[in-house]
C-alpha positions in Angstrom: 20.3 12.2 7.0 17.6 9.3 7.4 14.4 9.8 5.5 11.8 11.0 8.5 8.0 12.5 8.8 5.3 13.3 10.7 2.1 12.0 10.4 -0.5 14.7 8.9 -3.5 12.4 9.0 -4.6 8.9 9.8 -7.9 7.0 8.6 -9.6 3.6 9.9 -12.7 2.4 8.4 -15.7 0.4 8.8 -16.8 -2.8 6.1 -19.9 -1.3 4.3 -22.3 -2.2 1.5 -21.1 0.9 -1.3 -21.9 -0.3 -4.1 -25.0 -2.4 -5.4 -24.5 -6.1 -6.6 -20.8 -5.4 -5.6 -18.9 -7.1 -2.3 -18.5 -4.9 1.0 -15.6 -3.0 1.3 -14.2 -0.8 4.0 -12.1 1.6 1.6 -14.6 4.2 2.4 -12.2 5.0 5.7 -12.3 8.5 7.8 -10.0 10.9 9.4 -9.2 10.3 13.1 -7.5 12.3 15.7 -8.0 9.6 18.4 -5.3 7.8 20.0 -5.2 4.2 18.5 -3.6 1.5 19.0 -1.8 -1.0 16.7 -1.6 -4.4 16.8 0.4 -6.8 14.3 -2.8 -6.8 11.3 -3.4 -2.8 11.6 -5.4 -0.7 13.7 -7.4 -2.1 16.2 -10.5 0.2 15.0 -9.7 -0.4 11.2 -11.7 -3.2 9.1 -10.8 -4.8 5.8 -13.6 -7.1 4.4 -11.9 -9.6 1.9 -9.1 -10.8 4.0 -8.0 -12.8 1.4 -6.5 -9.9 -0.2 -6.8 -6.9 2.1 -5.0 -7.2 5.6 -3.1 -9.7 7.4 0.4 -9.7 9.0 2.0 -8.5 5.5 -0.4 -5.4 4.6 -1.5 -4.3 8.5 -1.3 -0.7 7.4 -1.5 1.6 4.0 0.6 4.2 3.3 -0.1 6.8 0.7 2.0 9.9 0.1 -0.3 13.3 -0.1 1.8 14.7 -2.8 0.7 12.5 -5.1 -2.9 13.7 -5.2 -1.9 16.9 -6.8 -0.9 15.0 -9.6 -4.0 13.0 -10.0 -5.9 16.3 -9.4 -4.0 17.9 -12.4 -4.0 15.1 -14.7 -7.9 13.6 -13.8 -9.8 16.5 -13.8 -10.1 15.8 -10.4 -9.6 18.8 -7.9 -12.4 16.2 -5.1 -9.3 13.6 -5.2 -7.4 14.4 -1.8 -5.4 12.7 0.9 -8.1 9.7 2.2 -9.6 9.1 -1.1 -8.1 5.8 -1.8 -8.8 4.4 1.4 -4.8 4.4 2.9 -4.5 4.2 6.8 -1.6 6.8 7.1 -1.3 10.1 4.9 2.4 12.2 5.1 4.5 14.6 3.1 8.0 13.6 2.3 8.5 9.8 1.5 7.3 8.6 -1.7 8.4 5.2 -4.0 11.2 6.1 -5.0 12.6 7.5 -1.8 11.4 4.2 0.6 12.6 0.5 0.0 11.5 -3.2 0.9 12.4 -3.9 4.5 12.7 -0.4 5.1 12.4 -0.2 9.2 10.5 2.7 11.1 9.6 3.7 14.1 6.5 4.8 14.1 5.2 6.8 17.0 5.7 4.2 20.0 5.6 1.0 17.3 8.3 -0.2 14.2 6.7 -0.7 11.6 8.6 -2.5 8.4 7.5 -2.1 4.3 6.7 -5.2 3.7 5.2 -4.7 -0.8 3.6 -1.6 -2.9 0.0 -1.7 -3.4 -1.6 -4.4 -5.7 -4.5 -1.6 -6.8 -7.7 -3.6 -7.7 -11.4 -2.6 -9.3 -12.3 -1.1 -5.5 -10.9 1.8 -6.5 -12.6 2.2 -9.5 -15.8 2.1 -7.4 -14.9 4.2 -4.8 -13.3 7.3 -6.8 -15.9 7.0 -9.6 -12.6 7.1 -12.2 -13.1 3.9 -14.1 -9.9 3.4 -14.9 -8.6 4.5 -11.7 -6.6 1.0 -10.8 -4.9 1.0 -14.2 -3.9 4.8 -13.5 -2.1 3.5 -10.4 -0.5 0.4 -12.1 0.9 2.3 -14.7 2.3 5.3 -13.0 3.4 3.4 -10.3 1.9 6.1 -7.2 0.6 3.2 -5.3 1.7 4.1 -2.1 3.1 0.9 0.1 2.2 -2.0 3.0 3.8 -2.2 6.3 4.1 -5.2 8.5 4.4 -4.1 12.2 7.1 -5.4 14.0 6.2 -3.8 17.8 3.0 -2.7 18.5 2.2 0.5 20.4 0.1 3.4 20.1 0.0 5.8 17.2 -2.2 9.2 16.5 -1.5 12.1 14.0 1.5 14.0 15.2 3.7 11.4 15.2 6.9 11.6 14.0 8.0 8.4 11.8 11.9 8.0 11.4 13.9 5.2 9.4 15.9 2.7 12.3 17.5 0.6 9.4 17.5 0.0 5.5 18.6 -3.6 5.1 18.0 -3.7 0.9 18.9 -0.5 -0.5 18.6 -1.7 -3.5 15.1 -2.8 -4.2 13.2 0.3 -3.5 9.3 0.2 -3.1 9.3 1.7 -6.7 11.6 -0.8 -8.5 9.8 -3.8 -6.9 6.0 -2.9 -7.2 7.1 -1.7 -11.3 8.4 -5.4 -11.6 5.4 -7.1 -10.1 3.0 -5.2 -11.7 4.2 -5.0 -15.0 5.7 -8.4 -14.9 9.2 -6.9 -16.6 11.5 -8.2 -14.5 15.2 -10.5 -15.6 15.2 -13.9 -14.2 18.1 -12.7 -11.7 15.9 -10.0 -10.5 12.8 -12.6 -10.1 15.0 -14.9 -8.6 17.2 -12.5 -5.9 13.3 -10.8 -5.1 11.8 -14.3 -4.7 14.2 -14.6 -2.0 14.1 -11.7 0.0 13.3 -12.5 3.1 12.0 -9.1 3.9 9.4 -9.0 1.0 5.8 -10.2 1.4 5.4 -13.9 1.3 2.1 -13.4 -1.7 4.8 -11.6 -4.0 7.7 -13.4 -3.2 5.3 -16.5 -4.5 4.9 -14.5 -7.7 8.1 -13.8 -8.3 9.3 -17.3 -8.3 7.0 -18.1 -10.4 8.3 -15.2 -12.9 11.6 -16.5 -11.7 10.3 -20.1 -13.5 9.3 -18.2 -16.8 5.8 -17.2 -15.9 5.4 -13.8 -16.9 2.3 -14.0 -18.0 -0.8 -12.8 -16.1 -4.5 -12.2 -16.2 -5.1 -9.1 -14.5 -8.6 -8.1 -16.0 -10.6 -9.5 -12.9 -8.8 -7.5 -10.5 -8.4 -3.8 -12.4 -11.9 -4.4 -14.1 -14.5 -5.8 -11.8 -15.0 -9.0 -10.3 -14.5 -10.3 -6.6 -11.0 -8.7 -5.6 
C-alpha cells in the first residue's frame, strides 16, 4: 500500500521582530482552518523573512511529523514542545524520515506537491523554543522533518488527505540524504550520484558536489549558534 495521510493541522505565519538585536523571522506561525491556497513558493498567506534561506521554489512548504514531539517532550523536559512549535507549514501522523524519500510525489489535497531536501535547522530555533541547543538536537537525531516543491497548485485546508502518486528514487530516503548533508559523512559515489539527482534541491545538490570534490569540511557554528541565518 502507498504511504498516505491526512492533514491534522496547518500553520502560516507572519515576519515579526521576536527577539531583540536579532533578524525578523516568521517561525512564530499559527494554526489555521481556513481554506488556502498554494502557489509554487508556499501558501499564499505564509511569510518567510530571509529568503535567502527560508522559501523559494525548493522549500515552498515544511513538513513536520507530530510524532516526533513526544520524543523531544520526553527527552527535553519539554511537555510545552507540540505540533507548531518549530514553525513547519503542515503537521500529520504517519510519514516520518525514514518512511518518505527525495522526489517523493503527492497529491496534496487539490495540488502535487514533490520533497524536494530535509530541513537545514539553523539558530532560529534556538530562539523560538528557548532550548539553546535545539538546532544541534535536530542535526544530530536527524527529526528535521522535510521541504516540498509544488508541482500544481490548488487549494489545501486541514482534512485533506495526502497520498504518494510516484517514488522515482527509492533509494535515497529523506533520512539517508539530510544524515549525509548534515553530517558531511557521505562516499564520494554517494556525493557524486546525490549531486546529480535531478529531483534534489538545487542548494544541496551544490553541496554535494562540492563533498563529491573532497570538501567535507564545513563551518556550521554561524548557523546552529547565532548569527544571520
Amino acid at each position: 500500500m502507498l504511504p498516505s495521510t491526512t492533514i491534522d493541522t496547518i500553520y502560516i505565519g507572519s515576519v515579526q521582530a521576536l527577539w531583540p538585536g536579532k533578524p525578523e523571522s516568521a517561525i512564530a506561525k499559527q494554526a489555521t482552518s481556513a481554506r488556502l491556497t498554494l502557489s509554487h513558493t508556499g501558501f499564499v498567506r505564509d511569510r518567510q523573512a530571509d529568503l535567502k534561506v527560508h522559501g523559494g521554489a525548493d522549500k515552498a512548504l515544511h513538513h513536520y511529523p507530530a510524532e516526533h514531539y513526544k520524543n523531544w517532550q520526553e527527552e527535553l523536559g519539554r511537555p510545552d514542545l507540540v505540533p507548531g512549535s518549530f514553525g513547519e507549514n503542515l503537521s500529520t501522523k504517519g510519514l516520518v524520515e525514514s518512511t518518505v524519500f527525495i522526489g517523493d510525489i503527492f497529491r496534496l489535497g487539490e495540488t502535487l506537491v514533490q520533497i524536494s531536501q530535509g530541513r537545514q535547522p539553523c539558530w532560529k530555533l534556538n530562539a523560538h523554543t528557548g532550548e539553546g541547543r535545539m538546532a544541534y538536537h535536530f542535526q544530530q537525531t536527524g527529526r528535521t522533518g522535510w521541504y516540498y516543491r509544488v508541482l500544481e497548485t490548488g487549494e489545501v485546508q486541514v482534512g485533506d488527505e495526502m497520498h504518494l502518486v510516484e517514488r522515482p528514487c527509492p533509494d535515497w530516503s529523506v533520512a539517508k540524504v539530510t544524515s549525509a548533508r548534515l553530517t558531511r559523512k557521505v562516499s564520494t559515489e554517494d556525493a557524486t550520484a546525490l549531486a546529480g539527482l535531478e529531483q534534489l534541491a538545487e542548494g544541496w545538490r551544490k553541496a554535494f558536489a562540492k563533498m563529491a570534490g573532497g570538501k567535507l569540511d564545513e563551518d556550521t557554528s554561524a548557523r546552529l549558534e547565532g548569527s544571520a541565518s
